[in-house]
N, C-alpha and C positions, 0 to 999 in steps of 0.2 A: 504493500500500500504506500509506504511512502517512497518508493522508487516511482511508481506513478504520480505523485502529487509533485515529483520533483522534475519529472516529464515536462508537465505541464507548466513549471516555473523557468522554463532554461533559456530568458531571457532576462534573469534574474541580473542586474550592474549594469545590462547596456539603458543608453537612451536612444530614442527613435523618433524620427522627426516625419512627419504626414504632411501632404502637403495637400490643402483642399481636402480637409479633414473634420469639417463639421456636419458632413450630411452624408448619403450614398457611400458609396464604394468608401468612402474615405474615412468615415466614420468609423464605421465595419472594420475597419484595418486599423483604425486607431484600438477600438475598444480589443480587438483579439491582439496586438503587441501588450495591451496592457495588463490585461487577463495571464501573459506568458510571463510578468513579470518585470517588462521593461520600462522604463522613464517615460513616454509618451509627449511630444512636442507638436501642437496641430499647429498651422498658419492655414489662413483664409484672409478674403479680405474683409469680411464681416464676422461678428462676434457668434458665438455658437448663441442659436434660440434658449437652449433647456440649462433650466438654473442649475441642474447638480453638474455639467459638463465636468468630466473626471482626467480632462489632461488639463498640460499646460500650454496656455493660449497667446498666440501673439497675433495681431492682425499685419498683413502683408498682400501689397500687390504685386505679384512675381514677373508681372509685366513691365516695371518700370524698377531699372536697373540700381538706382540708389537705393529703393526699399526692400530688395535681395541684400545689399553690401551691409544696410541694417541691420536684418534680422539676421545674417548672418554672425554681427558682432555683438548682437544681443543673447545668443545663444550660447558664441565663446565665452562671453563674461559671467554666464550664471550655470551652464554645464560645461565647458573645458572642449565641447566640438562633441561631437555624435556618430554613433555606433553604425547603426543603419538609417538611411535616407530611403522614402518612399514618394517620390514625384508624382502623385498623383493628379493634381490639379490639372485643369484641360476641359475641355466641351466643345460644344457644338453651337456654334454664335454665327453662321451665316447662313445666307437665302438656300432653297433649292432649285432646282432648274438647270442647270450645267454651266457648262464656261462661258454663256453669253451672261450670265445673271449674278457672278462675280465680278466687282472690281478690285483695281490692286488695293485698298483700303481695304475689302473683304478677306482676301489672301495674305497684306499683314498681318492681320486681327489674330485670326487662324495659326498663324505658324508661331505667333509670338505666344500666343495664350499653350499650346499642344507639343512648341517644340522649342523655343526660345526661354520659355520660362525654365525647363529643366534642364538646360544646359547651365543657365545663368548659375540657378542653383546648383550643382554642379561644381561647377568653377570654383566659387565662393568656401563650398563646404569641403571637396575633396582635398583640399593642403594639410587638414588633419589625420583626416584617415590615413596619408601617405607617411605620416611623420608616426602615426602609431602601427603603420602598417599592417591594419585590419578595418574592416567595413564592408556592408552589403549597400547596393544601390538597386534598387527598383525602382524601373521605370513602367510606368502603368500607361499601354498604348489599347490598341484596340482590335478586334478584327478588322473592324474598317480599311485599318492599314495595310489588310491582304484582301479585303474585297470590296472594294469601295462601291456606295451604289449612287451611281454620277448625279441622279434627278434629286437627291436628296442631300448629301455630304461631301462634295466631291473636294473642295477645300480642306476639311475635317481630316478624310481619308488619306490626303497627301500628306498633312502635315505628322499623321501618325504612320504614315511608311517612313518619313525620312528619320523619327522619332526611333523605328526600329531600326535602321541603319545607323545612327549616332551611337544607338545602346549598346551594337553588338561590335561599333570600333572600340567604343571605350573600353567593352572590355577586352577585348586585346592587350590593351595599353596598358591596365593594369592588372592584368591576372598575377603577375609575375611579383607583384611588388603587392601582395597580400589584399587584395580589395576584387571582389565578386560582385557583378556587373549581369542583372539579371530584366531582361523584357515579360510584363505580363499583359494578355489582352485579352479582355474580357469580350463576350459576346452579349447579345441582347438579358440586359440586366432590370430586374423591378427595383428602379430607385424613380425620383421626382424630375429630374433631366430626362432621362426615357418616358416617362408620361408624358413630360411637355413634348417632345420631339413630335409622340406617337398622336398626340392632340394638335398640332401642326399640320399634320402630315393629314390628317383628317377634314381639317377645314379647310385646307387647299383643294382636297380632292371630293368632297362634298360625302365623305363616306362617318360613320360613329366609328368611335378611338378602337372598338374591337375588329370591326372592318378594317379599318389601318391597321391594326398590328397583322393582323390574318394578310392585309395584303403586302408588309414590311416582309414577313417570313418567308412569303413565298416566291420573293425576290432575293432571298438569299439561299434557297432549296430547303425550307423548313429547319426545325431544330427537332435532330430525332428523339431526343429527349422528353419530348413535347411541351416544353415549358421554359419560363426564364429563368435565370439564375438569381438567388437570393443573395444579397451582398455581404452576408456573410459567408457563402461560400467561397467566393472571391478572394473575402479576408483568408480565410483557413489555406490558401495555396499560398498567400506570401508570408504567414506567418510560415509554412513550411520550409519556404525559399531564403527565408532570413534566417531561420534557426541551425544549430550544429549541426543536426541530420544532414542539409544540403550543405556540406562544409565543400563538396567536389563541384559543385554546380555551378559556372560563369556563362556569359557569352548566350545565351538560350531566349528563345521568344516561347514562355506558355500559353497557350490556346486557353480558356475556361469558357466554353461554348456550347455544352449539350450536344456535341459532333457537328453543328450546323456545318463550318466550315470544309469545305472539301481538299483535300491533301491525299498527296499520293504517298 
């Protein structure tokens, strides 16, 4: 019994920084780091709604480059720099309709908020991990990024392909020098950004949000699973990703999809 309870702790000294951490996916992965045991650091750019919020909170906009350099020295002066980083922050913030219905204002927006933001961060935070030579980095991208669907995401899509391709340089770069560099991409999720999406996606096409979701899925070949994924199961693959167990694991994009996605 207490080899299991000590299982479940083995994130027991580190701290863990979330990023886009107050709601959905991000949430989810805060509360199961913290559950394991670890420090928990959320940033967002607004404050958590719910009075008991059980991490520690900084508000940040990842999109403009001084308030990365902030919070980054906000975090050195009260924890000493951080164990594992979870890049989660990102969405879905432009039109649908394809490349006539983007402009380059659309296509900044997009890349800075999906792929510029975790680089920043990034930047900012990896001098530590190098100097203690240990750290996990998740970067939380999307299926989108391997099957984009043009009439709706098509900005989105790209920004979380090049997202996978940053993730699996970096780790390259530092496998060698103690720091695991790990892609996850979730597939159709029940959080409040996929309602809106799917409630968009409804009013444009004159159809009720279950008609759009029925006809979102079957432009992507269904989800054999037959259903979305809950974000805490999301959570449970990067608490896995971060913990000892995966100590051999770099370089890799996770699928968490219900099979939707097709691969050979």
């Amino acid at each position: 019994m207490q080899n299991k309870q000590n299982e479940h702790k083995d994130l027991t000294g580190k701290t863990a920084l979330v990023t886009g951490g107050t709601k959905g996916i991000g949430k989810a992965i805060a509360d199961r780091l913290l559950q394991a045991g670890a420090t928990v650091i959320v940033t967002a750019r607004n404050a958590p709604e719910e009075s008991d919020f059980n991490h520690y909170f900084i508000a940040a906009d990842l999109t403009d480059a001084a308030q990365v350099t902030e919070l980054a020295q906000r975090i050195d002066e009260k924890f000493g720099g951080i164990d594992i980083l979870v890049d989660n922050i990102g969405g879905l913030t432009t039109p649908g309709g394809g490349f006539s219905a983007l402009t380059d204002q659309h296509w900044e927006a997009e890349l800075q908020l999906n792929l510029l933001a975790a680089i920043r961060l990034d930047r900012a935070l990896l001098p530590k991990m190098l100097e203690r030579k240990s750290g996990v980095v998740i970067h939380m991208s999307s299926v989108s990024g391997q099957l984009p669907l043009w009439e709706h995401n098509m900005a989105y899509a790209v920004a979380k392909a090049a997202l996978n391709c940053y993730s699996k340089a970096l780790s390259n770069e530092l496998a060698g020098k103690g720091i695991r560099v790990l892609t996850v991409s979730p597939g159709a999720t029940k959080t409040p950004p996929m309602e809106k999406f799917i409630q968009q996606v409804a009013s444009t096409a004159g159809l009720t949000p279950d008609e759009a979701l029925q006809h979102l899925l079957r432009e992507i070949g269904g989800i054999p699973m037959g259903r979305m994924a809950d974000p805490a199961e999301v959570a449970s693959l990067v608490y896995f990703l971060v913990s000892p167990a995966a100590a051999y694991l770099t370089g890799a994009n996770y699928l968490i999809d219900g099979g939707a996605l097709p691969v050979a």
